[in-house]
Residue, then its C-alpha position, 0 to 999 in steps of 0.5 A: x500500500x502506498x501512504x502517500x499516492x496523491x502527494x506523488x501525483x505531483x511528481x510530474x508537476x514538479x518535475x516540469x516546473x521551472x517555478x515560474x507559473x507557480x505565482x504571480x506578485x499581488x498588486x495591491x500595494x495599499x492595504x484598506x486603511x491606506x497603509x503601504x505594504x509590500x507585494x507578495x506571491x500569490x501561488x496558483x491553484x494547482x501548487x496550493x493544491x499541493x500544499x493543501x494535501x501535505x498539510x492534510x495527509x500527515x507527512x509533515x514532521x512538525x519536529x523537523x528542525x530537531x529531526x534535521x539537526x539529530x541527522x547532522x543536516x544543516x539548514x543549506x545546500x547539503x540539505x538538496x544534496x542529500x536527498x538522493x540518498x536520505x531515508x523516509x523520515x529525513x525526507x519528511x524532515x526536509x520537506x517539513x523545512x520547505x513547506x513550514x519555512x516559507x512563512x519565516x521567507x517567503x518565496x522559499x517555495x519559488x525556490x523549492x520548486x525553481x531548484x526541483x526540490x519538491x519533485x526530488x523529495x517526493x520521488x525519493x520518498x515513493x521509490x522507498x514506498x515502492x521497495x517497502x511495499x514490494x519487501x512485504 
């Protein structure tokens, strides 16, 4: 049985994703009591979708900062690198950080998705579903 099937139907997307289309900036610069504001990215429906499922399918590892740090990963580019080779509960680590982090810096998601993290994450995690689904 595979957990996460409609987490993975996104792997595709993800995968032909420059992260480009996956947001536009607000433009309302003024908010309704006449005070300045900065613009900020407003993500399209498909990629809130995703969202919307890693929220609601009990992936997320809300411990994640202190899974990462019990794993010695720090909070950098290391973090893309091992993913290739990072078992299930890291990767849920590392996804939580992407996913939780963007309302600490927003664009991160941009990022996530220009850089292919998300499609890397979720393809590593269904190839370890798959072995351990075919190993019982």
């Amino acid at each position: 049985m595979v957990l996460y099937q409609n987490l993975y139907k996104y792997i595709n997307y993800f995968e032909n994703e420059d992260g480009s289309s996956i947001y536009s900036w607000s433009s309302e610069a003024i908010n309704g009591d006449g005070t300045a504001m900065s613009s900020y990215p407003v993500y399209n429906k498909e990629f809130t979708g995703f969202i919307d499922e890693v929220y609601s399918c009990g992936i997320l590892d809300l411990d994640y900062i202190a899974t990462l740090k019990r794993k010695e990963l720090p909070f950098t580019d290391e973090m893309i690198v091992a993913i290739g080779e990072s078992d299930f509960d890291t990767l849920r680590a590392i996804l939580s950080f992407y996913i939780c982090q963007e309302h600490f810096c927003e664009g991160l998601w941009i990022l996530a998705s220009q850089n292919k993290i998300f499609s890397k994450i979720l393809a590593r995690m269904q190839k370890l579903e798959e072995i351990r689904y075919l190993g019982e």
